[in-house]
N, C-alpha and C positions, 0 to 999 in steps of 0.2 A: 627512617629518615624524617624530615623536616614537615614532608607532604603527608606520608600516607604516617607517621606517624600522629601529625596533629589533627587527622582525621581521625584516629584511632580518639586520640581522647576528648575529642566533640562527641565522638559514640556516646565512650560512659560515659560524658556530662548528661548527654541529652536520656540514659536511661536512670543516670542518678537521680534529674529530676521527676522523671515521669514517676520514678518509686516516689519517691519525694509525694508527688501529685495525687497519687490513690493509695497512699499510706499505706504503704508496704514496707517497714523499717528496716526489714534483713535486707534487702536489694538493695534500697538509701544507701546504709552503711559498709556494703559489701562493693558498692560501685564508687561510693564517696573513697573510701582506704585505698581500692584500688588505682583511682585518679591523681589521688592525692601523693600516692608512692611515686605515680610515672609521673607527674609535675614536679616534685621534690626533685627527681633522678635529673630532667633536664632545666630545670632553675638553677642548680647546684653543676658545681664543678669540683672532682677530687682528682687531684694528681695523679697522671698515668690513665686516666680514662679517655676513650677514644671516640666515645659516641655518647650522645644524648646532652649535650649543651651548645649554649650560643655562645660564640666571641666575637670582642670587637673587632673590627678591622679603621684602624684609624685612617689610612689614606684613602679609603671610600668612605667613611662615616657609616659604617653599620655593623651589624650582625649578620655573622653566618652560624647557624644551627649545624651542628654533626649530626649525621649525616646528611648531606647534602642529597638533594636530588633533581632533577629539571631546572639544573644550571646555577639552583640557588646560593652555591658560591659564588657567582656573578651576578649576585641580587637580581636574579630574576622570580620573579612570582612569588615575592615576599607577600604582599597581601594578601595572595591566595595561602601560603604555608602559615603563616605567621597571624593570619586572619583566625586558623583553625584554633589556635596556643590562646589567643585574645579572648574568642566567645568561651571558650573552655574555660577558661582562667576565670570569666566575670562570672558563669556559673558557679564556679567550686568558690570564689570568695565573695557570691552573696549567702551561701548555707555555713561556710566557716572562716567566725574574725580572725581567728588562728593564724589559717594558709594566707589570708589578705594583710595581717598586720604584715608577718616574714615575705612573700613573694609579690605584693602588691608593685612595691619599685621595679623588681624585672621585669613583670608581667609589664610595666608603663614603659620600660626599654624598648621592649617585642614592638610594642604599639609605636611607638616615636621611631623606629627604625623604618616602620614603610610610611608613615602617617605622623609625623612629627609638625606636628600643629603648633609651636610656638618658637616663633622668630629666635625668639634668645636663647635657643637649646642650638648652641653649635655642633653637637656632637654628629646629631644626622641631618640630612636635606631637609628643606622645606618642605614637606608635601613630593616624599620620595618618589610614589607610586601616582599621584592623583593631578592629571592636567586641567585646570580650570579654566583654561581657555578651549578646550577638549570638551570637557564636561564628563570626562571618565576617565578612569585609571588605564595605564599601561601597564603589562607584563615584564615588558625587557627592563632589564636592570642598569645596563652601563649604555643599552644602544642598539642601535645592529641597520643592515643597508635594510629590512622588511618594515620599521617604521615602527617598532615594539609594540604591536600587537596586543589588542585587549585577551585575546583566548578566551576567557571566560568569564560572562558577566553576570555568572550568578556566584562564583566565587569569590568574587568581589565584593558585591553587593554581603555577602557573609564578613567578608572581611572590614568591609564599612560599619556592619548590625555590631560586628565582636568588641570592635573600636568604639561605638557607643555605649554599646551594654557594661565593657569594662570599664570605662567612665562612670555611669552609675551607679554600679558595685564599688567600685573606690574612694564614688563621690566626690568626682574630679571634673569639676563644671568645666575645664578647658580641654579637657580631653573630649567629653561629651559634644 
């Protein structure tokens, strides 16, 4: 799903680098192919498949990821799930122009869908996930009588880190 999948591939990001880090090329490349396969699987969409991509939903303005998990078809805790795909995404397309030329646009989807930072992009909200008069993000996606809840503010704060990183990796001053 959405959650524990985009945590799966913050893992390998984070051990592609560390191989990356003490020059270890068989792990690099061994965690690089592997990321790079499960990122392919859910950037892409083939007909008849039932998991492992986002679509739009135009009368809410966003992306829901298959599979779904903590509500996230009710855009709840996109930041948190979508946070994971973002910092993942800005690691595999600073080590490969490859995967950044082809998925760099979806990966800035994922991002503009909880964190759409540019007025003239009608597709998603304003600042889906992020109250400025708050001063932090909400969880709840459409609402609820508990006030949409932050739950968790270090998931966020990743999801903020993944939204700048992949900005820099892109080289996307407005994303940044």
């Amino acid at each position: 799903d959405t959650y524990w999948g985009g945590k799966g591939l913050l893992q390998m990001a984070f051990a592609m680098m560390g191989a990356r880090e003490i020059g270890d090329g068989k792990t690099f490349r061994d965690a690089h192919a592997k990321l790079r396969a499960k990122f392919e699987d859910w950037l892409t969409w083939t007909p008849g498949e039932e998991r492992f991509f986002f679509s739009y939903v135009p009368r809410w303005g966003g992306l829901v990821g298959e599979g779904t998990s903590y509500d996230s078809d009710a855009f709840n805790d996109h930041h948190f799930h979508y946070g994971y795909f973002t910092y993942a995404g800005a690691l595999l397309c600073l080590v490969d122009d490859d995967f950044k030329a082809k998925f760099g646009p979806m990966l800035t989807l994922i991002a503009r869908d909880y964190a759409n930072w540019d007025r003239a992009e009608t597709r998603f909200p304003f600042f889906r996930t992020f109250d400025p008069w708050a001063g932090h993000s909400f969880a709840g996606g459409v609402g609820d009588w508990n006030g949409n809840g932050q739950e968790s503010t270090s998931e966020a704060m990743q999801g903020w880190g993944g939204l700048y990183l992949l900005g820099l990796a892109l080289d996307d001053r407005e994303m940044r």
